[in-house]
TIBA-941013 format. One record per atom (N, C-alpha, C): residue in one letter; x, y, z; atom name. Coordinates in steps of 0.2 Angstrom, whole numbers, padded with zeros to 4 digits. Layout:
BEGIN
a	X	Y	Z	CA
...
END
This chain:
BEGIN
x	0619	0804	0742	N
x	0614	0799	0742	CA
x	0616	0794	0736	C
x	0615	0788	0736	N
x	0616	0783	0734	CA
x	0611	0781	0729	C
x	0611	0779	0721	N
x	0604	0778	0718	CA
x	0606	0770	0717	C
x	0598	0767	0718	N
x	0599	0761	0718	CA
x	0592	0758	0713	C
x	0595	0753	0710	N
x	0593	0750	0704	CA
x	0586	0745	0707	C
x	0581	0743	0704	N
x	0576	0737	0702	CA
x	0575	0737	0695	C
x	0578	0734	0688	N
x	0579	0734	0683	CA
x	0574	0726	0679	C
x	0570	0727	0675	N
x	0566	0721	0673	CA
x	0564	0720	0664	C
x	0567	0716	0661	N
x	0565	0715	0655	CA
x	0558	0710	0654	C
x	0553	0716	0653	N
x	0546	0712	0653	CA
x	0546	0707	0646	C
x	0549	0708	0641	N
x	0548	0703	0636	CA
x	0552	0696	0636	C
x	0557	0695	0641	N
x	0563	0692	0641	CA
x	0557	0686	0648	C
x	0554	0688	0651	N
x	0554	0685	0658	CA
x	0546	0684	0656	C
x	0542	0734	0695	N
x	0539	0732	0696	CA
x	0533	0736	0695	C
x	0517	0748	0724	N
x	0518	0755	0722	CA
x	0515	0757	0729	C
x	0514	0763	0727	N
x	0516	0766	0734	CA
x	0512	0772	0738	C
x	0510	0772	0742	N
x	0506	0777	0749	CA
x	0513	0777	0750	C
x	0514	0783	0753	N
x	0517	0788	0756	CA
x	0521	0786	0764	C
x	0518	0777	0763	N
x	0520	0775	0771	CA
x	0516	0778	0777	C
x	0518	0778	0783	N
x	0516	0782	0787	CA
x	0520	0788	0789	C
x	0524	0789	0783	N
x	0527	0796	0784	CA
x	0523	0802	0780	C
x	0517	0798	0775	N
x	0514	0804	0771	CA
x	0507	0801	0768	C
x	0501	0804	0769	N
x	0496	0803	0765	CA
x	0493	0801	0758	C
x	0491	0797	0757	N
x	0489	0794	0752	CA
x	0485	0799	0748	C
x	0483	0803	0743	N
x	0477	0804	0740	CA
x	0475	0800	0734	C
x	0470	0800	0732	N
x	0468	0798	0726	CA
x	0466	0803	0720	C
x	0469	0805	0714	N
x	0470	0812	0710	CA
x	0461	0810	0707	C
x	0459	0817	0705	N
x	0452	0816	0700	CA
x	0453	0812	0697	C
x	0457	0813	0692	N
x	0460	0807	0685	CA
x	0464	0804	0687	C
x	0464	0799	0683	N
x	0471	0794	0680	CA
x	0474	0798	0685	C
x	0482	0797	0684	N
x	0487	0798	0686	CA
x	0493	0798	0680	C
x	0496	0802	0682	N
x	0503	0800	0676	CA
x	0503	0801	0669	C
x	0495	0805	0668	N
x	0496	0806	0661	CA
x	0496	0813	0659	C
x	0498	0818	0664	N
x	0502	0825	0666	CA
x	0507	0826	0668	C
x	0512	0830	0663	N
x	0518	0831	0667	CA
x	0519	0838	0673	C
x	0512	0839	0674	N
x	0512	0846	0678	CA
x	0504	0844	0681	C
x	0503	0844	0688	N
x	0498	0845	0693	CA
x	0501	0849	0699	C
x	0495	0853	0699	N
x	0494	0856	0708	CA
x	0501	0861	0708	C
x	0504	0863	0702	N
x	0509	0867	0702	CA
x	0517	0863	0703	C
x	0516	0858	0703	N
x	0522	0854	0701	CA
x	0524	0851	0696	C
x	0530	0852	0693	N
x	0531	0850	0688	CA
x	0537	0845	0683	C
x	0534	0838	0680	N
x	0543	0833	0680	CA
x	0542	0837	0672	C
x	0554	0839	0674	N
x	0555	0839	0670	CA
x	0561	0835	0667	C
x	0560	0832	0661	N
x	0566	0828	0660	CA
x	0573	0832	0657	C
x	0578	0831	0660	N
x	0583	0834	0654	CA
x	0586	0828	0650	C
x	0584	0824	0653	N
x	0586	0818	0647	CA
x	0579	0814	0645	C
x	0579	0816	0637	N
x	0574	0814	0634	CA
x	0576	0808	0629	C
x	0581	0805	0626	N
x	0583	0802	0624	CA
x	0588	0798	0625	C
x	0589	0792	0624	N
x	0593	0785	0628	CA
x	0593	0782	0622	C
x	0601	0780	0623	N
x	0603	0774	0617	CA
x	0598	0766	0621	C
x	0598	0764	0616	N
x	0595	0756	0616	CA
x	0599	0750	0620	C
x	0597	0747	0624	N
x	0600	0742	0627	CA
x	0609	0745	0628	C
x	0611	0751	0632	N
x	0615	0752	0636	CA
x	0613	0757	0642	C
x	0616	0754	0647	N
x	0615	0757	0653	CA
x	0616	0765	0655	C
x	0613	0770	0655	N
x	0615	0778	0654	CA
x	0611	0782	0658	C
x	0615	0789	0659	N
x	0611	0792	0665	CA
x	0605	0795	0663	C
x	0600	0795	0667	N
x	0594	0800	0665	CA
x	0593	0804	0669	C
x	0591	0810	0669	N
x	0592	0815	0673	CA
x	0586	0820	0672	C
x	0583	0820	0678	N
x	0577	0825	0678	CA
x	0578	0831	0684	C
x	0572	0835	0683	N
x	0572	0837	0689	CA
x	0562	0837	0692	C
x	0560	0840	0696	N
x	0556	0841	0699	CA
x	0555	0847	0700	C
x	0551	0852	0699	N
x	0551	0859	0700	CA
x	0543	0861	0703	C
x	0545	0867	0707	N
x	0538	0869	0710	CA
x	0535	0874	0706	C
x	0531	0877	0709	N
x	0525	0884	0703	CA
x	0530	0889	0701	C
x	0536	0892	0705	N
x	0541	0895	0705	CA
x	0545	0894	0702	C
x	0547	0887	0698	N
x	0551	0885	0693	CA
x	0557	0882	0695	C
x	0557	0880	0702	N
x	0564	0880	0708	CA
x	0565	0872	0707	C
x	0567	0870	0710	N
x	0568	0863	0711	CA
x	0562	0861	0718	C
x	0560	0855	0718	N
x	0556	0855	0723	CA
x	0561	0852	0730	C
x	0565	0854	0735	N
x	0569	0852	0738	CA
x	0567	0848	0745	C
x	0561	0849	0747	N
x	0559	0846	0753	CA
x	0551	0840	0751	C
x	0554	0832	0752	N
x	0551	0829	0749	CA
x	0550	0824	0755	C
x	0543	0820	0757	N
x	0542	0815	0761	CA
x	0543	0809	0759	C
x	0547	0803	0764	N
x	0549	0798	0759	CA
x	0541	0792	0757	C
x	0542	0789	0753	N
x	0536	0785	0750	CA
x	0539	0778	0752	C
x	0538	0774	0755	N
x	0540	0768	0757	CA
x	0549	0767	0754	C
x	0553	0771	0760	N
x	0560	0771	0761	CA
x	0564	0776	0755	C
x	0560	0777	0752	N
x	0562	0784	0745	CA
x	0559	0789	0744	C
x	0562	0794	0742	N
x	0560	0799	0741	CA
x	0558	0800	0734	C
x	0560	0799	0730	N
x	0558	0798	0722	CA
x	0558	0789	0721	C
x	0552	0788	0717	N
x	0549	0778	0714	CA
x	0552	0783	0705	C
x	0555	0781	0701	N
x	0553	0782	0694	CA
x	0554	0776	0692	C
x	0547	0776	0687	N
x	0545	0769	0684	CA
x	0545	0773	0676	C
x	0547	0768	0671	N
x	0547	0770	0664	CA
x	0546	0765	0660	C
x	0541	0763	0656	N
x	0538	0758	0652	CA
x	0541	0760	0647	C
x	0540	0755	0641	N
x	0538	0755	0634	CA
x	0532	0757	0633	C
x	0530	0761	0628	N
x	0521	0762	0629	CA
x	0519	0757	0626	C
x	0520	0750	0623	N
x	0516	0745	0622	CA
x	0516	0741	0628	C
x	0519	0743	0633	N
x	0519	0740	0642	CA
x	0524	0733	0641	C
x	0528	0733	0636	N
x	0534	0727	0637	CA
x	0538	0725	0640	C
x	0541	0731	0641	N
x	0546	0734	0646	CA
x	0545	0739	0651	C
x	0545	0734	0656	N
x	0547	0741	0661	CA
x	0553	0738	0668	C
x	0553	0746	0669	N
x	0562	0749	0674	CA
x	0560	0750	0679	C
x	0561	0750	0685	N
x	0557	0754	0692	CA
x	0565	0756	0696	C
x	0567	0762	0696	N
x	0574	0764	0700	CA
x	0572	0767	0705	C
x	0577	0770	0709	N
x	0577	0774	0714	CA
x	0582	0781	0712	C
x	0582	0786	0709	N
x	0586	0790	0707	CA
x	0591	0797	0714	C
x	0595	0797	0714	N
x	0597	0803	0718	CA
x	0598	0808	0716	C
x	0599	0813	0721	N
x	0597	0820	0718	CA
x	0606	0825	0719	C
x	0606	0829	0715	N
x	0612	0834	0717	CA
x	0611	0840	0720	C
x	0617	0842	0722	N
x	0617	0848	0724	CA
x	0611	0855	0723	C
x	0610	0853	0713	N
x	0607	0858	0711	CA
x	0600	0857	0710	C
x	0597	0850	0713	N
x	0592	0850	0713	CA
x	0591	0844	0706	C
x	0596	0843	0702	N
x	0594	0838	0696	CA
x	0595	0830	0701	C
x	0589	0826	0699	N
x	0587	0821	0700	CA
x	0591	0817	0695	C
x	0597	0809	0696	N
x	0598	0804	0690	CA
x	0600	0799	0694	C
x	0599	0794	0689	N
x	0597	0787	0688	CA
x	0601	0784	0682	C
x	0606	0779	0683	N
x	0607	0774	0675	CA
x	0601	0769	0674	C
x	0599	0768	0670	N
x	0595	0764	0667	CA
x	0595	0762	0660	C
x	0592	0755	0661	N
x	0594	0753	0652	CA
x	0587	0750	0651	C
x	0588	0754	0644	N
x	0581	0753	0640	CA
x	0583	0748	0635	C
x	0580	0742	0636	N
x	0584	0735	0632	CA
x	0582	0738	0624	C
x	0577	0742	0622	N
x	0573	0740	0613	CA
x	0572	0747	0611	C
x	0574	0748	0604	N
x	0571	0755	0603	CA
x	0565	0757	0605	C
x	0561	0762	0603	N
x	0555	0764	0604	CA
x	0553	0769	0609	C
x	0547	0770	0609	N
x	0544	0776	0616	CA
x	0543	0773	0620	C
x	0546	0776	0626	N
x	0544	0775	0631	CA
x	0540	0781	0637	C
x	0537	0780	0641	N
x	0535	0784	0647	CA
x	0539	0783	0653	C
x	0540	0790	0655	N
x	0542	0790	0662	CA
x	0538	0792	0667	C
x	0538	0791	0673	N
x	0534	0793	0678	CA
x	0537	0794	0684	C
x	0537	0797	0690	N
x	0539	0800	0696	CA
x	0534	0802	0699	C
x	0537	0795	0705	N
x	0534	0796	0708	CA
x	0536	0801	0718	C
x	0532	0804	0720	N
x	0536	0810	0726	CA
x	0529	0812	0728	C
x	0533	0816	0735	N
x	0527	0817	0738	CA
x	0531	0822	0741	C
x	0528	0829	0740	N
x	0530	0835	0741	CA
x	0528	0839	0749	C
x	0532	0839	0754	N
x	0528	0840	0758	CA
x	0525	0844	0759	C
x	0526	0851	0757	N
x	0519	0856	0756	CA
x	0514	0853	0753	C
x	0514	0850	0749	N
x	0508	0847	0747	CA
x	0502	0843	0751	C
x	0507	0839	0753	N
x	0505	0834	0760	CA
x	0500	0828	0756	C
x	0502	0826	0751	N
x	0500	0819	0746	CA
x	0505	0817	0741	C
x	0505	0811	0741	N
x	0508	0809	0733	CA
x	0508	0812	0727	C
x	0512	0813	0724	N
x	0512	0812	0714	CA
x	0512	0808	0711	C
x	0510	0809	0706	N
x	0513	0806	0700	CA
x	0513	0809	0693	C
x	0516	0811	0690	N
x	0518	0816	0684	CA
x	0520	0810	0679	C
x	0522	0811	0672	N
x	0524	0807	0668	CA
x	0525	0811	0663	C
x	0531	0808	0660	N
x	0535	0813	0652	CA
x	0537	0807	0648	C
x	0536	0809	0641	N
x	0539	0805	0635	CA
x	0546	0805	0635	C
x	0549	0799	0634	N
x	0555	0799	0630	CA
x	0557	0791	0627	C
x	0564	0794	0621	N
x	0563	0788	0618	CA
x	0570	0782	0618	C
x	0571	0779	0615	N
x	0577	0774	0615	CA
x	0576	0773	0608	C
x	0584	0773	0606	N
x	0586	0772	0600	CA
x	0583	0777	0595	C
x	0583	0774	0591	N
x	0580	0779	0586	CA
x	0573	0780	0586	C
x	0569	0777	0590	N
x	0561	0776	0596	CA
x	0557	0773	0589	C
x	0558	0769	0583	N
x	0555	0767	0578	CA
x	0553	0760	0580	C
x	0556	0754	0585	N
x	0555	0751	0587	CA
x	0548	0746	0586	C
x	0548	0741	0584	N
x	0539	0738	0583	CA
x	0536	0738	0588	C
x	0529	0738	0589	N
x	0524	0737	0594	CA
x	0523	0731	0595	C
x	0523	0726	0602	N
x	0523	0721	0603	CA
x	0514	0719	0606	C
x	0512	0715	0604	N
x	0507	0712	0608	CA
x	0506	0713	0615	C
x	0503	0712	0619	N
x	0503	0709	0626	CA
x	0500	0703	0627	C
x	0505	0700	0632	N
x	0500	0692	0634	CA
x	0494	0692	0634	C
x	0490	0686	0632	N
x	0483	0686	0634	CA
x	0480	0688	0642	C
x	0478	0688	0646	N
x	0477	0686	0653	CA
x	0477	0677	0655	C
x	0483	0677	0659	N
x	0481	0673	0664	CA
x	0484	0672	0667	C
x	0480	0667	0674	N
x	0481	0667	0680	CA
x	0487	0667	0685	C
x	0495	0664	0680	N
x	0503	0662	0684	CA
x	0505	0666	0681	C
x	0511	0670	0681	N
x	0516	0670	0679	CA
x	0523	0666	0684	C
x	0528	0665	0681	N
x	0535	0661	0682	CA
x	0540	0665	0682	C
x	0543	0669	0687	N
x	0550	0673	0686	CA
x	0553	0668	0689	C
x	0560	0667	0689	N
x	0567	0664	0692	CA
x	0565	0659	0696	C
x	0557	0653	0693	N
x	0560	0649	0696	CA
x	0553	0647	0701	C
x	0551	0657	0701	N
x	0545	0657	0708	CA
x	0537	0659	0704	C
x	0534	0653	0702	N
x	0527	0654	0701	CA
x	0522	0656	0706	C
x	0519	0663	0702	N
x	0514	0668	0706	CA
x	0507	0670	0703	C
x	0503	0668	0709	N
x	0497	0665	0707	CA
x	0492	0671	0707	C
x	0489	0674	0704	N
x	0484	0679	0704	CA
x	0477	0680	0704	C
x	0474	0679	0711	N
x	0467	0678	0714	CA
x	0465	0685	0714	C
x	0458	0685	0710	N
x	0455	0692	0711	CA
x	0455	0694	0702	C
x	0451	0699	0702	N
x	0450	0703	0696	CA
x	0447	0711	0698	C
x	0452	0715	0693	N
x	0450	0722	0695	CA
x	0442	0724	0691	C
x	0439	0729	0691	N
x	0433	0731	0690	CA
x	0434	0739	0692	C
x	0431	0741	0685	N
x	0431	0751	0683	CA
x	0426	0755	0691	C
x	0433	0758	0692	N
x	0428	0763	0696	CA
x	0427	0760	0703	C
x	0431	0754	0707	N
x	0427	0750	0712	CA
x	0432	0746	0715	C
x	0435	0746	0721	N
x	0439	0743	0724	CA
x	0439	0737	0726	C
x	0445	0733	0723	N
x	0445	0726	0723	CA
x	0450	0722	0726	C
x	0451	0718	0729	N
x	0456	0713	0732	CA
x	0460	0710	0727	C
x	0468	0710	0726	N
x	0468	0705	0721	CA
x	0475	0703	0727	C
x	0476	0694	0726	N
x	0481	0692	0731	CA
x	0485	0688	0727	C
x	0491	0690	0728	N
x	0497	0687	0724	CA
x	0501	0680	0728	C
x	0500	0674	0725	N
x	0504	0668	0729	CA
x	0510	0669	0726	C
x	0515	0665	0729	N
x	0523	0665	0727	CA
x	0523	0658	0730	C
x	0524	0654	0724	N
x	0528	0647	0726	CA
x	0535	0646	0723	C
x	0537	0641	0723	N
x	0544	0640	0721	CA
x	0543	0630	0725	C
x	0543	0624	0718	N
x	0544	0620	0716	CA
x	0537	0617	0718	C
x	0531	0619	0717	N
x	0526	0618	0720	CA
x	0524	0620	0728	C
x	0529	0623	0731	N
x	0529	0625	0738	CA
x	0527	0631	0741	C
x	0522	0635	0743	N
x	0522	0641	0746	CA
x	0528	0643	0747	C
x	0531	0649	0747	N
x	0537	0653	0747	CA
x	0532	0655	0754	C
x	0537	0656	0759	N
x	0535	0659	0767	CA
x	0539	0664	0770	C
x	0547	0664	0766	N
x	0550	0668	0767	CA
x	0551	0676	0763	C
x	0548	0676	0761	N
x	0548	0682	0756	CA
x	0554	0688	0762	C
x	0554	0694	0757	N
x	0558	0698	0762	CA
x	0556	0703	0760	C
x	0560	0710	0766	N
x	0554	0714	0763	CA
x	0557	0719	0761	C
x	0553	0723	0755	N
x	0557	0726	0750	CA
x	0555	0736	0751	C
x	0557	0738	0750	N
x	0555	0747	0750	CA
x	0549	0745	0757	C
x	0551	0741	0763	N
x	0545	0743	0766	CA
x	0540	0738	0766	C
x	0538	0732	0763	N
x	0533	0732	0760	CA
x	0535	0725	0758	C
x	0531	0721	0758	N
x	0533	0712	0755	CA
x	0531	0711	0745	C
x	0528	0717	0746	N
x	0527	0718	0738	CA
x	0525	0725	0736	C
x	0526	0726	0730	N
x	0525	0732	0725	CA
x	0521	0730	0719	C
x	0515	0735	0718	N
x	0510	0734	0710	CA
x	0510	0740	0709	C
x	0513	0740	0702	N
x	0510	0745	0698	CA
x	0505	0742	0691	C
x	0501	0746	0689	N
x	0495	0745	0685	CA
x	0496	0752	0681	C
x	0496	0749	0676	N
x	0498	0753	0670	CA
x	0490	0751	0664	C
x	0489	0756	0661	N
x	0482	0756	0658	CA
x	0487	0757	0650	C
x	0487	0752	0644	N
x	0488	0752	0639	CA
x	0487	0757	0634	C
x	0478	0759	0634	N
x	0476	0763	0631	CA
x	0480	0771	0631	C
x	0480	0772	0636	N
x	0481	0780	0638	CA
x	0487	0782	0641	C
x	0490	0775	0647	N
x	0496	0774	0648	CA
x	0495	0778	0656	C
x	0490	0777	0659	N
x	0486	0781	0667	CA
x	0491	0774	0672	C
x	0490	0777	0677	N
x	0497	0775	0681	CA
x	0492	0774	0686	C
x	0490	0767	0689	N
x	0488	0768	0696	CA
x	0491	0765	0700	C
x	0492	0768	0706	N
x	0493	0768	0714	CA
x	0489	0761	0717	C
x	0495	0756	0720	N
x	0492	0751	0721	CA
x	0495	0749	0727	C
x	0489	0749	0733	N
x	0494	0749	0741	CA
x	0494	0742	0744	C
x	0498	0739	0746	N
x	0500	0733	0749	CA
x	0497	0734	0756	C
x	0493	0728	0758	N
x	0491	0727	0764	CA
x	0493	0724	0769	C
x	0495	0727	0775	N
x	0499	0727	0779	CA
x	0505	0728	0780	C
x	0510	0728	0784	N
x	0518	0729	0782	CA
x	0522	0725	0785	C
x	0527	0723	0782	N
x	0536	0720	0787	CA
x	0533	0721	0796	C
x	0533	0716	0801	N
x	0534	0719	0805	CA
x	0529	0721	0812	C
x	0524	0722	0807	N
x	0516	0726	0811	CA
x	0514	0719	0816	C
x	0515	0715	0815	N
x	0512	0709	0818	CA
x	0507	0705	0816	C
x	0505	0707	0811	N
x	0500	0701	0808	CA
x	0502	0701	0800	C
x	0505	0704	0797	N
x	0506	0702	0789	CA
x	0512	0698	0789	C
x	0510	0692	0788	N
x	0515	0686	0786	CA
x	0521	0689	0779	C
x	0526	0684	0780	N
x	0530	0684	0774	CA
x	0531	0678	0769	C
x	0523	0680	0766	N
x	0521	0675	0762	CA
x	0517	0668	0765	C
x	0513	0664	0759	N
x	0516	0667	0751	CA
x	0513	0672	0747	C
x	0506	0673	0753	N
x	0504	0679	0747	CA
x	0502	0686	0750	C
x	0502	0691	0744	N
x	0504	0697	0747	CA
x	0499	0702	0742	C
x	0494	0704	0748	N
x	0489	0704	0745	CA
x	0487	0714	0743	C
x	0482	0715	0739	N
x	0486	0724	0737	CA
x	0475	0726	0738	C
x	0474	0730	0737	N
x	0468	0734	0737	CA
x	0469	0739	0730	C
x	0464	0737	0724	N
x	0468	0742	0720	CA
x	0459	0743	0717	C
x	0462	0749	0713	N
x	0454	0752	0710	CA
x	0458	0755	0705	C
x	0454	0755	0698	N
x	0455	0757	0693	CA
x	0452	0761	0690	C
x	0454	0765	0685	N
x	0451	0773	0686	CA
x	0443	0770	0677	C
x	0444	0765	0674	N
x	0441	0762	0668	CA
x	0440	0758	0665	C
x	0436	0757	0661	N
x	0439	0750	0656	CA
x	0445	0751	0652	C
x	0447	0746	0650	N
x	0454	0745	0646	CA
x	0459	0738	0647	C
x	0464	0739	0646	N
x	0469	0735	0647	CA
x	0474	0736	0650	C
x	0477	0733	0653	N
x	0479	0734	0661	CA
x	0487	0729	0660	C
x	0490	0731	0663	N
x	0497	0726	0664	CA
x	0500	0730	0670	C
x	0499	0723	0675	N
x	0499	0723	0682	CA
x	0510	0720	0683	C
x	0511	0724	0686	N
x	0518	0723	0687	CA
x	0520	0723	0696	C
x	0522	0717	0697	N
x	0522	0716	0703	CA
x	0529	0714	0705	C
x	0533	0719	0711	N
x	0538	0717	0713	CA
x	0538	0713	0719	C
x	0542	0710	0720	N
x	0545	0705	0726	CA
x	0552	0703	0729	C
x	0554	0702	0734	N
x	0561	0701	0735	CA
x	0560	0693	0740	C
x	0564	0690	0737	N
x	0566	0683	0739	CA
x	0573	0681	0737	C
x	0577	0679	0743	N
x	0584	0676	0742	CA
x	0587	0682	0738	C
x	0585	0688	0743	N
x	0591	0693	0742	CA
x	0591	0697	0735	C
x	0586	0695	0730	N
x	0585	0697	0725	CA
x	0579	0700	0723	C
x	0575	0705	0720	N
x	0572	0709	0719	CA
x	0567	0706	0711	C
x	0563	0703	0710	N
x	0561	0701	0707	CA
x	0551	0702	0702	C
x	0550	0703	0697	N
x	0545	0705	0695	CA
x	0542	0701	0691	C
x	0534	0700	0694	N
x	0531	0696	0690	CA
x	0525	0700	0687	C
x	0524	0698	0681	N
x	0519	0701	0677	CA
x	0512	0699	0673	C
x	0506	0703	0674	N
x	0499	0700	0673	CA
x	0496	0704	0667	C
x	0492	0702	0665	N
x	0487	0708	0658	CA
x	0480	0707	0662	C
x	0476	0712	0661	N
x	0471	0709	0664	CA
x	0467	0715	0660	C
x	0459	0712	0660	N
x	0456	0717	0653	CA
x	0450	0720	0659	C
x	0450	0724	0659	N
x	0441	0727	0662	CA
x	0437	0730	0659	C
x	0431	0726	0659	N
x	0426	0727	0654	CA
x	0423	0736	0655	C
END
């Protein structure tokens, strides 16, 4: 199996049901700020990574039994999503990692800046019959790195060119619409293309505590009613108030790209 890269410098300039291969649940809590639920548990063997070079990280996934977890359902075209921040949310990496013979999970990935970061894994175990998401510290460089701001909130971001417009605001506790446009030169983008399954990917990441929410795309590639583009629209709920950094991926002209929001709820 082949591990494939989406790699994004949030300071320079991306989630997932189960598909219809596996059930969606929604955890009591947050998400992501446990490295053990339900009897499963991520373990990193690589805890630390040089700064701004590309190096392997290698986990595993283990059941109650300490085993590797071997039989997994794919979550829109993977079987493992690992997403890994900086904990002030400046940086983040979304890979696809493969697995070995002995059950270790790895991934090259470059952490551009010293500092801590969070990992998360995401999988969906078939005995279990729902999603995870588990998360573990590690660091880059000497992990001393400064703490950066986040943007204020608002409404565009601009990657490569393709301005994305963000209609909707989220609220604690209570499912909300939010719909992302994609233009490029003032023009609706129509052609978007579809990426893990899906015309777009949100993860939402909560500043304070660093809780990891599940953010599903409505409609899919293909169904007969969900356009490609220009906008692509998610149903998301959040677990609180806090501070939020919404990271949205999309693929256009063959490239894999992330635009990124701050959004505050009261």
């Amino acid at each position: 199996m082949n591990a494939t890269h989406h790699q994004h410098d949030a300071a320079a300039h991306g989630h997932h049901d189960a598909h219809a291969q596996h059930a969606h649940h929604v955890p009591a809590g947050p998400a992501g700020l446990t490295g053990s639920e339900d009897g499963y548990t991520l373990e990193l063997v690589t805890t630390a990574l040089p700064a701004g070079t590309e190096t392997e990280l290698r986990f595993r996934l283990l059941g109650a039994d300490g085993s590797p977890v071997a039989d997994l359902a794919p979550i829109h075209d993977k079987l493992v999503h690992l997403i890994v921040v900086r904990r002030d949310l400046t940086r983040f990496v979304h890979v696809h990692p493969a697995v070995a013979d002995d059950g270790t999970w790895s991934v090259r990935v470059r952490l551009p800046e010293d500092g801590d970061y969070r990992a998360y894994a995401d999988f969906a175990p078939a005995a279990l019959g729902r999603t995870l998401t588990l998360g573990a510290d590690l660091t880059a460089g000497d992990g001393a790195g400064p703490a950066h701001e986040l943007p204020a909130p608002a409404p565009a971001f601009t990657v490569d060119g393709r301005e994305v417009t963000l209609t909707g605001e989220l609220a604690a506790g209570e499912g909300r619409r939010l719909e992302f446009s994609v233009a490029r030169d003032g023009q609706p983008v129509t052609d978007l293309q579809p990426y893990l399954a899906a015309y777009g990917h949100l993860v939402a990441l909560r500043l304070e505590d660093l809780a990891y929410v599940h953010v599903h795309p409505d409609g899919s590639p293909g169904d007969g009613t969900t356009a490609p583009g220009p906008v692509v629209a998610f149903h998301a709920q959040v677990p609180g108030p806090g501070t939020y950094r919404l990271f949205l991926d999309f693929k256009h002209e063959d490239a894999v790209r992330t635009a990124e929001f701050t959004a505050v709820v009261a």
